[in-house]
PDB file of N, CA, C, O and CB in Angstrom:
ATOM      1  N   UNK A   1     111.859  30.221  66.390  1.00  0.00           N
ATOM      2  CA  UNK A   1     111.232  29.170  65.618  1.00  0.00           C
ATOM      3  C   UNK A   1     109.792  29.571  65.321  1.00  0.00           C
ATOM      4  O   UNK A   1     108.825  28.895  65.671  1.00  0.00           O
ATOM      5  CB  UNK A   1     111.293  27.816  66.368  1.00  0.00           C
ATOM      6  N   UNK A   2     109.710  30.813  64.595  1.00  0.00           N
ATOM      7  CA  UNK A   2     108.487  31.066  64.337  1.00  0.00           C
ATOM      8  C   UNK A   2     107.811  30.114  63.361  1.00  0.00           C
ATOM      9  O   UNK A   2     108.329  29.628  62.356  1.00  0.00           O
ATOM     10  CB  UNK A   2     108.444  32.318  63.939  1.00  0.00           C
ATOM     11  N   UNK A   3     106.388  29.894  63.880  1.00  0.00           N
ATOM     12  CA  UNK A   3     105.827  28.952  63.022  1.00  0.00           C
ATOM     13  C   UNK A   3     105.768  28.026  63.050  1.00  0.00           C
ATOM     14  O   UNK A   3     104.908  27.406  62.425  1.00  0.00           O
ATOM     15  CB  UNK A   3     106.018  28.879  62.250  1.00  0.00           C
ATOM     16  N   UNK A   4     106.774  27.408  63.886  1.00  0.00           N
ATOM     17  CA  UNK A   4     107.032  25.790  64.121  1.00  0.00           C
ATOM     18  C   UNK A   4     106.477  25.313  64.984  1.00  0.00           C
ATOM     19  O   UNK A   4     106.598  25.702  66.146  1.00  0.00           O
ATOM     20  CB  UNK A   4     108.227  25.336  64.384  1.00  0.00           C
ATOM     21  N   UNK A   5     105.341  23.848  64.425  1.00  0.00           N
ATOM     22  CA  UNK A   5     105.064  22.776  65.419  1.00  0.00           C
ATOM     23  C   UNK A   5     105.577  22.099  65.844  1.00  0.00           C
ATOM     24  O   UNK A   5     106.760  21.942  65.538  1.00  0.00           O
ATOM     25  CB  UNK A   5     104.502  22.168  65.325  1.00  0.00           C
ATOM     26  N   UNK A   6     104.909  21.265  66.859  1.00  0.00           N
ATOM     27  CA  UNK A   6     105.568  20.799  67.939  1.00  0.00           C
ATOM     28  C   UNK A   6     106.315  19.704  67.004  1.00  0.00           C
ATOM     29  O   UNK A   6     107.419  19.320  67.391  1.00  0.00           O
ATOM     30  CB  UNK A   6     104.597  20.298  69.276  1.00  0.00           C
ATOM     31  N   UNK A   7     105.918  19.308  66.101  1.00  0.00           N
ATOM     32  CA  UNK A   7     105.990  18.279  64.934  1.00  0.00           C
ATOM     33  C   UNK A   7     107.202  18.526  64.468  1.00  0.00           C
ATOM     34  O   UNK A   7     108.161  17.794  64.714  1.00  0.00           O
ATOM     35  CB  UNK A   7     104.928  18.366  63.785  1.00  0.00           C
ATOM     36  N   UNK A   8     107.279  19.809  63.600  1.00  0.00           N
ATOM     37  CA  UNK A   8     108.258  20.174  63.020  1.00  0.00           C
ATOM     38  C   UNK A   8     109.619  20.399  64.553  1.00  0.00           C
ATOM     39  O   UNK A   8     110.804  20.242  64.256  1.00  0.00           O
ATOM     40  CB  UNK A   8     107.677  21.594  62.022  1.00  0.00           C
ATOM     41  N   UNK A   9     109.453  20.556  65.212  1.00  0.00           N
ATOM     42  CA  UNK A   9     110.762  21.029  66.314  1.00  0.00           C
ATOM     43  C   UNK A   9     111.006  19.245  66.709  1.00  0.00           C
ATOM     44  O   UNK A   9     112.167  19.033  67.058  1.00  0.00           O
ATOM     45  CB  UNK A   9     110.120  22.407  68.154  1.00  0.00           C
ATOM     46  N   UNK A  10     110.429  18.435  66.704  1.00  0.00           N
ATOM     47  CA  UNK A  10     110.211  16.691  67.111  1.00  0.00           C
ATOM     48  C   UNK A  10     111.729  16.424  66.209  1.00  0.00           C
ATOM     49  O   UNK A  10     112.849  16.002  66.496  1.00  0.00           O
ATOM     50  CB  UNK A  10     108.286  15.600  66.254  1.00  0.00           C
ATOM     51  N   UNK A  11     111.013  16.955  64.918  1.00  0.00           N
ATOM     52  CA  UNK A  11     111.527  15.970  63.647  1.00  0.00           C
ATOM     53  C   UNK A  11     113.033  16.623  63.405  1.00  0.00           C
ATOM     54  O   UNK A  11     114.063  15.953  63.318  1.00  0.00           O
ATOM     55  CB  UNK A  11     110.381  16.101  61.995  1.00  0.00           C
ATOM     56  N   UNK A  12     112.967  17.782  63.333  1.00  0.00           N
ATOM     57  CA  UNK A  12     114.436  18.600  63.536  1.00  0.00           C
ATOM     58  C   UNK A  12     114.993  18.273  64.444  1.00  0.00           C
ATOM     59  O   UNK A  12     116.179  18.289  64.113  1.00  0.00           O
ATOM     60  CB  UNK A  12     114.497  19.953  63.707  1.00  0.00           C
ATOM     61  N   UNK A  13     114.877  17.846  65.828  1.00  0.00           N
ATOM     62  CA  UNK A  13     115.883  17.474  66.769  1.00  0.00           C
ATOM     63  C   UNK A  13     116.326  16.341  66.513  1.00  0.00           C
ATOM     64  O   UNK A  13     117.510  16.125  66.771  1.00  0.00           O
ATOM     65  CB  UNK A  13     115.538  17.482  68.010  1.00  0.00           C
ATOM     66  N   UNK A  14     115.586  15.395  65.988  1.00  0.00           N
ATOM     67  CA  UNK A  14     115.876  13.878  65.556  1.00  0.00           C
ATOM     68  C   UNK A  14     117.178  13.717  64.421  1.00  0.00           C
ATOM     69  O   UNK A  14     118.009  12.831  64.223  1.00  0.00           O
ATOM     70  CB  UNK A  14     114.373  13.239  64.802  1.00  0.00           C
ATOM     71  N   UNK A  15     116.809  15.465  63.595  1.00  0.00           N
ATOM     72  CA  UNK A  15     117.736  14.921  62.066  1.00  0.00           C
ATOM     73  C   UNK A  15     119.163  15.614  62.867  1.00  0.00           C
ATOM     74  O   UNK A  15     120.293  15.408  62.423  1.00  0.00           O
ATOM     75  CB  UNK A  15     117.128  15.941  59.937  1.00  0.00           C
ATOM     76  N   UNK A  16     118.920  16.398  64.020  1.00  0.00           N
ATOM     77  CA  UNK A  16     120.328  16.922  64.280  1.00  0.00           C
ATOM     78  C   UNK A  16     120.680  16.121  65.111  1.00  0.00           C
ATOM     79  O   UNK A  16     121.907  16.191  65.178  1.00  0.00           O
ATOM     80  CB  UNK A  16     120.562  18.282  64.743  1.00  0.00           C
ATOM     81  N   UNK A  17     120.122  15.050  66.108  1.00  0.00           N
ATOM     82  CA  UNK A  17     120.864  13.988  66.730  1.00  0.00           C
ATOM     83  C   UNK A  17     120.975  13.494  65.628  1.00  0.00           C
ATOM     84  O   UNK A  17     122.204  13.519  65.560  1.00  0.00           O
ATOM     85  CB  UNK A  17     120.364  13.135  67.824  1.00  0.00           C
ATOM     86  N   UNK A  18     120.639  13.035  64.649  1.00  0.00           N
ATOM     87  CA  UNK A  18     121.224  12.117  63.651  1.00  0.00           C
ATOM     88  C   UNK A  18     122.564  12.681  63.152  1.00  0.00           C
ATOM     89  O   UNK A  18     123.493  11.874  63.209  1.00  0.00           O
ATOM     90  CB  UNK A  18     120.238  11.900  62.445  1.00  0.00           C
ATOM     91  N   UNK A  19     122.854  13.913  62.671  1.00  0.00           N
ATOM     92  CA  UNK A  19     124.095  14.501  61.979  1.00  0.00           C
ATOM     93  C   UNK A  19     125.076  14.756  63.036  1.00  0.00           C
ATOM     94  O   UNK A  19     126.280  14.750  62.782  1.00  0.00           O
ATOM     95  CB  UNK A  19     123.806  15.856  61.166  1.00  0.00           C
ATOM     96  N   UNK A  20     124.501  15.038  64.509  1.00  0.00           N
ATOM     97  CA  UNK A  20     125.644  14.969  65.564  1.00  0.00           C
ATOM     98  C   UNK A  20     126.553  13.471  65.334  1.00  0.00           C
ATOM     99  O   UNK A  20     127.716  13.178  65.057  1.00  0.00           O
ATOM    100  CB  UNK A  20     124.871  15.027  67.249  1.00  0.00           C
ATOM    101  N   UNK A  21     125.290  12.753  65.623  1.00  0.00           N
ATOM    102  CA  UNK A  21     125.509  11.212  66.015  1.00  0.00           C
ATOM    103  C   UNK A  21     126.895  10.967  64.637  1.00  0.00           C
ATOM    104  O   UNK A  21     128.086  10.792  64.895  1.00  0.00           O
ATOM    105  CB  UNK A  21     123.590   9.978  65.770  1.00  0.00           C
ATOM    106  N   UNK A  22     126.412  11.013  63.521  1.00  0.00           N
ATOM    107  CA  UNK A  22     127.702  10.806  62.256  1.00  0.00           C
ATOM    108  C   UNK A  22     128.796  11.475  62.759  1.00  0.00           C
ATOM    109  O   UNK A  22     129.780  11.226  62.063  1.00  0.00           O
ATOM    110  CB  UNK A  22     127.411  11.511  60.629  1.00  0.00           C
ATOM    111  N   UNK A  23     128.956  11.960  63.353  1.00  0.00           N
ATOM    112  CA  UNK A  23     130.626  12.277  63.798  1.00  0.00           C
ATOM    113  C   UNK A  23     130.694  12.079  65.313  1.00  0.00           C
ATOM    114  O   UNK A  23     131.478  12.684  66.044  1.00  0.00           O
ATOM    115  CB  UNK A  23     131.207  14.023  63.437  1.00  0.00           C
ATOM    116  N   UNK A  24     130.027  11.405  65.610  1.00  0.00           N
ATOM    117  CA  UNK A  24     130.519  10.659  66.963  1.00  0.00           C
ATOM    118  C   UNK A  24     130.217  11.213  68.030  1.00  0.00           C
ATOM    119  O   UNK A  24     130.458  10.744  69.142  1.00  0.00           O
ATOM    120  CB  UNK A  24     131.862  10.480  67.126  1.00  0.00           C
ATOM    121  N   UNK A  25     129.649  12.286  67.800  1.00  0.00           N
ATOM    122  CA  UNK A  25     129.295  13.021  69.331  1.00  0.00           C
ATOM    123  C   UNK A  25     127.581  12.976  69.888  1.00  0.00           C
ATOM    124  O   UNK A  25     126.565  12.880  69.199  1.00  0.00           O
ATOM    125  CB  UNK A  25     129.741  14.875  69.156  1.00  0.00           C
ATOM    126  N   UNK A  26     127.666  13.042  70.800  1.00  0.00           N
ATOM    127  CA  UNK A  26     126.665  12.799  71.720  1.00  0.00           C
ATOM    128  C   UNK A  26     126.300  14.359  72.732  1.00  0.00           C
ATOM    129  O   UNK A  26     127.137  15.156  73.155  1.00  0.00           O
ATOM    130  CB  UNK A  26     127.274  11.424  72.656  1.00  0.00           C
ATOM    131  N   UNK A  27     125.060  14.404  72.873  1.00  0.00           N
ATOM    132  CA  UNK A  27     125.061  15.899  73.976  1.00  0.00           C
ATOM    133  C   UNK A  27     124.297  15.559  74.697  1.00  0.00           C
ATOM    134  O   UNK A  27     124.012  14.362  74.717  1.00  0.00           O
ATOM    135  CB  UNK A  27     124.628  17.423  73.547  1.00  0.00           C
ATOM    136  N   UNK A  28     123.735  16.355  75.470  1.00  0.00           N
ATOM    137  CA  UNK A  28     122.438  16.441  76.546  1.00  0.00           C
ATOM    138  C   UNK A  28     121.405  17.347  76.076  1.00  0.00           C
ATOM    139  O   UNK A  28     121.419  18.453  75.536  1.00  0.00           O
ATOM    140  CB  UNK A  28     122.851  17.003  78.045  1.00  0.00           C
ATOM    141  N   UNK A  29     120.308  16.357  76.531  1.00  0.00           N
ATOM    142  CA  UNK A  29     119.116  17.376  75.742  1.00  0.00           C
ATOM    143  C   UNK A  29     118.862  18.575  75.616  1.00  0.00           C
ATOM    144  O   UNK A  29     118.313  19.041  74.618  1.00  0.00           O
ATOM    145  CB  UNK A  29     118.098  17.277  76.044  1.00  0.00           C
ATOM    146  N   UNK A  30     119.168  19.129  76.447  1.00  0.00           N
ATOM    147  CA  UNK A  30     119.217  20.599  76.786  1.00  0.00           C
ATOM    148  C   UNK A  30     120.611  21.272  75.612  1.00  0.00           C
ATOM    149  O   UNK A  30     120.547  22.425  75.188  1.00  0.00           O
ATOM    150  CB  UNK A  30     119.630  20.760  78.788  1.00  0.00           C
ATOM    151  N   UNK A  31     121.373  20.651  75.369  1.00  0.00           N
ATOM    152  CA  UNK A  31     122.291  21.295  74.679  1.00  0.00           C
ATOM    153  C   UNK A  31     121.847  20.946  73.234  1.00  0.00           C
ATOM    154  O   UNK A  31     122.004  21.860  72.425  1.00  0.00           O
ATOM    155  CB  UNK A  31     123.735  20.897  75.087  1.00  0.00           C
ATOM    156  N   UNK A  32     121.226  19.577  72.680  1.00  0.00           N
ATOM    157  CA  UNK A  32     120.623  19.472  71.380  1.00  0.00           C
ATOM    158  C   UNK A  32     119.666  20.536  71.483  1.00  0.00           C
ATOM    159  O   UNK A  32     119.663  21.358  70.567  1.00  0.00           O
ATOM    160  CB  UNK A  32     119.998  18.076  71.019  1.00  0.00           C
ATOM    161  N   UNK A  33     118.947  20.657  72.320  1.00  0.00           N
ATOM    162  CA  UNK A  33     117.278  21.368  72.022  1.00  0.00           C
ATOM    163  C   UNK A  33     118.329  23.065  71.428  1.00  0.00           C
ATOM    164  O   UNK A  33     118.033  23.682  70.405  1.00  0.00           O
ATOM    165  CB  UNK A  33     115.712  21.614  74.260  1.00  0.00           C
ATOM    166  N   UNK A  34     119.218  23.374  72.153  1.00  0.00           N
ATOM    167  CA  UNK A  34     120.103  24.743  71.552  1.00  0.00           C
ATOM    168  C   UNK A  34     120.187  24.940  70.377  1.00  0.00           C
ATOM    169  O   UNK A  34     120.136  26.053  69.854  1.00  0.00           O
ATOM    170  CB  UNK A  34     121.428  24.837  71.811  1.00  0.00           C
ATOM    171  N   UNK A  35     120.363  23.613  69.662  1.00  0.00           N
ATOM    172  CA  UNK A  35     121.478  23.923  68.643  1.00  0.00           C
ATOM    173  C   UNK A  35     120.079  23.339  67.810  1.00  0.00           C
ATOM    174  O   UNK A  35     120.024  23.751  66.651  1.00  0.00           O
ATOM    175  CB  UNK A  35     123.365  23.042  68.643  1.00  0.00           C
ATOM    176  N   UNK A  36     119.155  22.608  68.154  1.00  0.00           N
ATOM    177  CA  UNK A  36     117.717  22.286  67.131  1.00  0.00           C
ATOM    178  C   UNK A  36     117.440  23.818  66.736  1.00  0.00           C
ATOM    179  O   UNK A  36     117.567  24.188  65.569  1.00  0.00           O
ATOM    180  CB  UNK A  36     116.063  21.441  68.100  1.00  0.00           C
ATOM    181  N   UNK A  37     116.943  24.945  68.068  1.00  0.00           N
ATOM    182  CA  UNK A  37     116.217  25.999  67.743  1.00  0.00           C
ATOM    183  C   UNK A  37     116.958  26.434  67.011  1.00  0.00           C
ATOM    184  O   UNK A  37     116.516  26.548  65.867  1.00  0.00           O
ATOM    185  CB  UNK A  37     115.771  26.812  68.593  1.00  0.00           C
ATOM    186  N   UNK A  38     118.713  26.989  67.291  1.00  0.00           N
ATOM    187  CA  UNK A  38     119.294  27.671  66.058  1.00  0.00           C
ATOM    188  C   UNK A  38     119.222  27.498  65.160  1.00  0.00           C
ATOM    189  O   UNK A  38     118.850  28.437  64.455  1.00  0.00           O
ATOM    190  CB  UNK A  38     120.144  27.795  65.873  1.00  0.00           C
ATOM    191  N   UNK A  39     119.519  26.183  64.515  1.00  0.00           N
ATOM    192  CA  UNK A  39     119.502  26.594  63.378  1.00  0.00           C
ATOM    193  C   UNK A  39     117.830  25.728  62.607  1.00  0.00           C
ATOM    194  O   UNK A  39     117.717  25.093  61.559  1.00  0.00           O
ATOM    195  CB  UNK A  39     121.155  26.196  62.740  1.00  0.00           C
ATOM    196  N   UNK A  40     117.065  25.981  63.376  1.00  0.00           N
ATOM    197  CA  UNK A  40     115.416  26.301  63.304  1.00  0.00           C
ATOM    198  C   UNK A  40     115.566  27.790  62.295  1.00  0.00           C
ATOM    199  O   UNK A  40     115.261  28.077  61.138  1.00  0.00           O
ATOM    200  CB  UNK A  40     114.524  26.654  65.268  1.00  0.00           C
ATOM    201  N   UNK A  41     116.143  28.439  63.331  1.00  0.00           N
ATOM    202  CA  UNK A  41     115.633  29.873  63.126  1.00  0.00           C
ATOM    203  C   UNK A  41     116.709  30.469  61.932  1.00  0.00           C
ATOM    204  O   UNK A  41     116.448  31.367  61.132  1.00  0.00           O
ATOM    205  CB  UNK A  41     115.688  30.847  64.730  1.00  0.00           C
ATOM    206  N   UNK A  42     117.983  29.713  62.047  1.00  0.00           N
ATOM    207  CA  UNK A  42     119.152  29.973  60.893  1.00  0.00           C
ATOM    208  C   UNK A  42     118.101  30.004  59.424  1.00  0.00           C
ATOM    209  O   UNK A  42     118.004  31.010  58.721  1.00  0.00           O
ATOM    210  CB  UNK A  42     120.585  28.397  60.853  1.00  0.00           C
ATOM    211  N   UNK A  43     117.280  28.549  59.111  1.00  0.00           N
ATOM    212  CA  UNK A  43     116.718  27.982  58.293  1.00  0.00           C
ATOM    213  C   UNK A  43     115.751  29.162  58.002  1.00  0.00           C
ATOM    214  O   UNK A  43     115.790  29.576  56.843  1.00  0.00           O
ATOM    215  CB  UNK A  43     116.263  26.657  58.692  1.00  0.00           C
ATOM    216  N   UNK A  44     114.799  29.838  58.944  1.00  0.00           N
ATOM    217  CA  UNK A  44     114.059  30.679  58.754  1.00  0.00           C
ATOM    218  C   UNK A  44     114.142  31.604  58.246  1.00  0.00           C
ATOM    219  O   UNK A  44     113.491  31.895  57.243  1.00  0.00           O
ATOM    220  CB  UNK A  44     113.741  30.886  59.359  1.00  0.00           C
ATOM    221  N   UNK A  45     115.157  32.486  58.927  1.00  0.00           N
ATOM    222  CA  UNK A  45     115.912  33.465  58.319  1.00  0.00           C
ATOM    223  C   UNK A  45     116.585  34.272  57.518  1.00  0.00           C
ATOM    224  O   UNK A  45     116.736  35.475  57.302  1.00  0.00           O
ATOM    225  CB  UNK A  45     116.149  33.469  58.434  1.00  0.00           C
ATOM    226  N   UNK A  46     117.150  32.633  56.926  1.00  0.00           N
ATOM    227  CA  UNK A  46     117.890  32.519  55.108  1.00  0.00           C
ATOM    228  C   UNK A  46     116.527  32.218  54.291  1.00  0.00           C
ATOM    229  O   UNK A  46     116.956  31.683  53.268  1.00  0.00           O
ATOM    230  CB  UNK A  46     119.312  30.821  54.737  1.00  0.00           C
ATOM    231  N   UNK A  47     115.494  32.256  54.213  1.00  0.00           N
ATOM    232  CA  UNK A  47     113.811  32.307  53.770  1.00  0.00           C
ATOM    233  C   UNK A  47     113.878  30.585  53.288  1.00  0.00           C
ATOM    234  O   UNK A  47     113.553  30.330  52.128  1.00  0.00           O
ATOM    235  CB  UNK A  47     113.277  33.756  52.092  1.00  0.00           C
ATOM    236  N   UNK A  48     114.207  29.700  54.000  1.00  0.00           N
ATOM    237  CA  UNK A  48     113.785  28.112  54.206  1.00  0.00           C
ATOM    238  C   UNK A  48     113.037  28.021  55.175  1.00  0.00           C
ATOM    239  O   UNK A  48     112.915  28.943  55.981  1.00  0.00           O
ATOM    240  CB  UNK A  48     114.835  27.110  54.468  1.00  0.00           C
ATOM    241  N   UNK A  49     112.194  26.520  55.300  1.00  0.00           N
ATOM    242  CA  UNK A  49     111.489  26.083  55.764  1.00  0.00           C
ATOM    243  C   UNK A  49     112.053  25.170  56.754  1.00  0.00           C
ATOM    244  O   UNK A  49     113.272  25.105  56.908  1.00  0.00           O
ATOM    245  CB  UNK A  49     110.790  25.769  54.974  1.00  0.00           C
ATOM    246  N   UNK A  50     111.271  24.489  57.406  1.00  0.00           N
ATOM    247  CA  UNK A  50     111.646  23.457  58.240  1.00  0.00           C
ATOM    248  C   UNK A  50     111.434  21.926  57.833  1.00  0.00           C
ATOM    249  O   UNK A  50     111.036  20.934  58.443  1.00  0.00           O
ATOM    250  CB  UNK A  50     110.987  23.713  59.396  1.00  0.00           C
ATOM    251  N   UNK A  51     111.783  22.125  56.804  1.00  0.00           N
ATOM    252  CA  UNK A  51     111.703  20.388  55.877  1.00  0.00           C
ATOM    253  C   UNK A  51     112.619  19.430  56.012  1.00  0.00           C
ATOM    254  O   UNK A  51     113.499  19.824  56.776  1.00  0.00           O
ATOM    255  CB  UNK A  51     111.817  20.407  54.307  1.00  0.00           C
ATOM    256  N   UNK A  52     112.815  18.342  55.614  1.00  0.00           N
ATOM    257  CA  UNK A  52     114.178  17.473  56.502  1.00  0.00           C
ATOM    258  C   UNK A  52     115.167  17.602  55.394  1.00  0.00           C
ATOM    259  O   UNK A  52     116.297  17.862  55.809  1.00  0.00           O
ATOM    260  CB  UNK A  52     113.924  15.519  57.001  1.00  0.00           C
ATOM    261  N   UNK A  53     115.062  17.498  54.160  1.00  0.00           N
ATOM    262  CA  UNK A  53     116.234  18.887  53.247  1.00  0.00           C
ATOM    263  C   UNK A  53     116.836  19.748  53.445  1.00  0.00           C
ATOM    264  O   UNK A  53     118.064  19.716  53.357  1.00  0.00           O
ATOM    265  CB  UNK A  53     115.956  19.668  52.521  1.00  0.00           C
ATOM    266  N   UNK A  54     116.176  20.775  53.772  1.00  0.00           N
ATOM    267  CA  UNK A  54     117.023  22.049  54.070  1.00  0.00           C
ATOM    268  C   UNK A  54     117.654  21.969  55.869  1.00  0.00           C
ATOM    269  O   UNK A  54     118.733  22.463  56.195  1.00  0.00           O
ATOM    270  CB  UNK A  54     115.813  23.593  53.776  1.00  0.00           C
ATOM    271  N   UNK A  55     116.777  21.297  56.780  1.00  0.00           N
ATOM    272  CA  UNK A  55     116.965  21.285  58.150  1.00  0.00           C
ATOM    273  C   UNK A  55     118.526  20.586  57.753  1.00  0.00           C
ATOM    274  O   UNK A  55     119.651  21.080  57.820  1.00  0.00           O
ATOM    275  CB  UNK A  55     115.667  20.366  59.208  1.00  0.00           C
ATOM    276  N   UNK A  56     118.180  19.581  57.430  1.00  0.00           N
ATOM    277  CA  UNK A  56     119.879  18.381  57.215  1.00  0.00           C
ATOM    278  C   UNK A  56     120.717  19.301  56.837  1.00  0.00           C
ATOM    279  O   UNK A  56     121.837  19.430  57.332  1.00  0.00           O
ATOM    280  CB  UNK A  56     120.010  16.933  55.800  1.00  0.00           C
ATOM    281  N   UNK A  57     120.178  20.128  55.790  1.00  0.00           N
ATOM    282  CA  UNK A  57     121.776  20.257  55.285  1.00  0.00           C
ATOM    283  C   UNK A  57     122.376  21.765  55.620  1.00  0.00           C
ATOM    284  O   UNK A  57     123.392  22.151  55.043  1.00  0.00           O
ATOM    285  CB  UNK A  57     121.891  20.003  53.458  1.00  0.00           C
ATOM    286  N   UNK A  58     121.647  22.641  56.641  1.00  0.00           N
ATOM    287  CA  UNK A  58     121.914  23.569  57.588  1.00  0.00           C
ATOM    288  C   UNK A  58     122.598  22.710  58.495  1.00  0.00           C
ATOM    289  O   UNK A  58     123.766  22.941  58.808  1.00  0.00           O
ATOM    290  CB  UNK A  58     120.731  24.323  58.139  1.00  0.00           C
ATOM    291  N   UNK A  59     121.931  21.692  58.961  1.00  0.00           N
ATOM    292  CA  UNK A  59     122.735  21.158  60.314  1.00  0.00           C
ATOM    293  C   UNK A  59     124.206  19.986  59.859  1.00  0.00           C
ATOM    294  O   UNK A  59     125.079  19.877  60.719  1.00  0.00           O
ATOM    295  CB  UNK A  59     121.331  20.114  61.420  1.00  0.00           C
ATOM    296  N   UNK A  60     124.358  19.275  58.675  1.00  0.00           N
ATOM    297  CA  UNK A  60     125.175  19.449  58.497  1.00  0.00           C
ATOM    298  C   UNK A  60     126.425  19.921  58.088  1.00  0.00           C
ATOM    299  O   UNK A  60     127.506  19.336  58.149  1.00  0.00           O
ATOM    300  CB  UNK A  60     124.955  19.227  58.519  1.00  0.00           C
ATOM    301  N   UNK A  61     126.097  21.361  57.542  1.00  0.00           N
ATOM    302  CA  UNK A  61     127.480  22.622  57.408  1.00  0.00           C
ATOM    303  C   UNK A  61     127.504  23.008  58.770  1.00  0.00           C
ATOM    304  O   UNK A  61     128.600  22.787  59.286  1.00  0.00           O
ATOM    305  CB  UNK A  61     127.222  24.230  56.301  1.00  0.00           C
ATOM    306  N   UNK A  62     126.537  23.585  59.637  1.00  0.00           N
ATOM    307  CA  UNK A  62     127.121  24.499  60.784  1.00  0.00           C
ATOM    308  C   UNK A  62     127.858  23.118  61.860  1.00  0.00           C
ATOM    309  O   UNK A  62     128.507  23.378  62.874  1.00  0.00           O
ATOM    310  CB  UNK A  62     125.559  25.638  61.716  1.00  0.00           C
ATOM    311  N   UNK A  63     127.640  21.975  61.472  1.00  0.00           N
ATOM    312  CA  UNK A  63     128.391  21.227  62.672  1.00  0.00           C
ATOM    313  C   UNK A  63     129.705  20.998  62.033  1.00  0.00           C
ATOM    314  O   UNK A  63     130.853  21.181  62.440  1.00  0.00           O
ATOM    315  CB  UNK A  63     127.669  19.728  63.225  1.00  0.00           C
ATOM    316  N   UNK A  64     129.232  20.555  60.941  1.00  0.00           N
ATOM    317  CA  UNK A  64     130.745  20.267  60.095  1.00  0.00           C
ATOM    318  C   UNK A  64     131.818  21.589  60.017  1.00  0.00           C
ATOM    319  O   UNK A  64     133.028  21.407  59.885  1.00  0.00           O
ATOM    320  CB  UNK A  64     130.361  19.848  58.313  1.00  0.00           C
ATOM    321  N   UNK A  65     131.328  22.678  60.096  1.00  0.00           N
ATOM    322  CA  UNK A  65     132.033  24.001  60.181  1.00  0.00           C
ATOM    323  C   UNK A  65     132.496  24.108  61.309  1.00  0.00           C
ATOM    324  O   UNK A  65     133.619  24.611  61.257  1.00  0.00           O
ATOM    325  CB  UNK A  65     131.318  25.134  59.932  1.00  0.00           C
ATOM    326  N   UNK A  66     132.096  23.823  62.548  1.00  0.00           N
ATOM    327  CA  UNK A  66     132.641  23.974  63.858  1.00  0.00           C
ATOM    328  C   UNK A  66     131.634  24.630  64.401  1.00  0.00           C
ATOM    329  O   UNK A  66     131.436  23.836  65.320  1.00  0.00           O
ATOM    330  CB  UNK A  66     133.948  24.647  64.011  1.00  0.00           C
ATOM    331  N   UNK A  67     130.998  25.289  64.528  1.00  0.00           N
ATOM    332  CA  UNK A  67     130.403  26.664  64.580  1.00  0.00           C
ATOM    333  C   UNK A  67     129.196  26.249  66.039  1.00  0.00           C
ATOM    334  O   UNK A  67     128.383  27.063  66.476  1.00  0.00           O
ATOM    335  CB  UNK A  67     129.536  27.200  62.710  1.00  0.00           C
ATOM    336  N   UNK A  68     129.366  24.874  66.550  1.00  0.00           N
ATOM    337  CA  UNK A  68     128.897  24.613  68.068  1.00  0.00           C
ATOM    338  C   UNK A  68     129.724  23.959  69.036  1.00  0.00           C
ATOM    339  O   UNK A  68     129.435  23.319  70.047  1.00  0.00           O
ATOM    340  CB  UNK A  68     127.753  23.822  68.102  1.00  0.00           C
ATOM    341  N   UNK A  69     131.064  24.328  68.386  1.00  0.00           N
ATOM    342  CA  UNK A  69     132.287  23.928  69.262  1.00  0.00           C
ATOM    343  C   UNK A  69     132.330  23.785  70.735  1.00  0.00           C
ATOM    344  O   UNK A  69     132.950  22.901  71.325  1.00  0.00           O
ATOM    345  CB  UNK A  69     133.228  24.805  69.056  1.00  0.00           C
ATOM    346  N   UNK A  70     131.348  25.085  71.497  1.00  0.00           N
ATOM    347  CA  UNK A  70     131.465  25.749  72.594  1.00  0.00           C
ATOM    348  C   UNK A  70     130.343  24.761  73.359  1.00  0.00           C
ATOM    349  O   UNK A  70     130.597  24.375  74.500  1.00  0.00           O
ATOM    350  CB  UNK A  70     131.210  27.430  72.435  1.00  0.00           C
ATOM    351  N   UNK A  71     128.910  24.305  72.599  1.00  0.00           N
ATOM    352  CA  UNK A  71     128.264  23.114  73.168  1.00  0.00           C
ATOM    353  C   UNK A  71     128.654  21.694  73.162  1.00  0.00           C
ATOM    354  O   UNK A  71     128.199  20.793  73.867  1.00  0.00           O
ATOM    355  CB  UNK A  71     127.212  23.078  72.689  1.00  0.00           C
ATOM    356  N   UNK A  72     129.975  21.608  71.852  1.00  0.00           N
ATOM    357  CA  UNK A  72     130.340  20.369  72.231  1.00  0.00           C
ATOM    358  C   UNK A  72     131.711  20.185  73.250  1.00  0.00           C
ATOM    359  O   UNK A  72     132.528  19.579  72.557  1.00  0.00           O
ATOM    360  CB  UNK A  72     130.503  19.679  70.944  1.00  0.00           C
ATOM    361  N   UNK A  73     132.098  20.356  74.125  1.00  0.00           N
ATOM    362  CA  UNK A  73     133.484  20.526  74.437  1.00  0.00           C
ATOM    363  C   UNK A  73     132.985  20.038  75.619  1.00  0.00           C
ATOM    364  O   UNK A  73     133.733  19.868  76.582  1.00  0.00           O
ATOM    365  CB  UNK A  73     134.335  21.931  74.321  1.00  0.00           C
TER     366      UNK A  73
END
């Protein structure tokens, strides 16, 4: 999560409990804070920012894809 304030990592964990929360699942902080940084750094990587646009809609394909199966189970 290069680059990212404490602000920006706040507000991203909030929009991915929010997109967890729409399909019914629930985690432990420690397993949200996982899946916040990934795809933090997914977002980074593909040359996006950490805005609540692009954060949302990274976090809702990789959940909707399956692709944190192994933290939700």
């Amino acid at each position: 999560m290069i680059f990212a304030s404490k602000e920006d990592v706040s507000r991203c964990t909030l929009i991915v409990k929010e997109q967890l929360g729409k399909r019914g699942v629930g985690v432990a902080d420690d397993i949200l804070k996982k899946i916040t940084e990934d795809i933090m750094n997914i977002s980074y990587s593909k040359g996006g920012d950490y805005s609540d646009k692009i954060i949302r809609s990274f976090a809702e394909t990789y959940i909707e894809e399956g692709f944190y199966e192994k933290y939700l189970r």
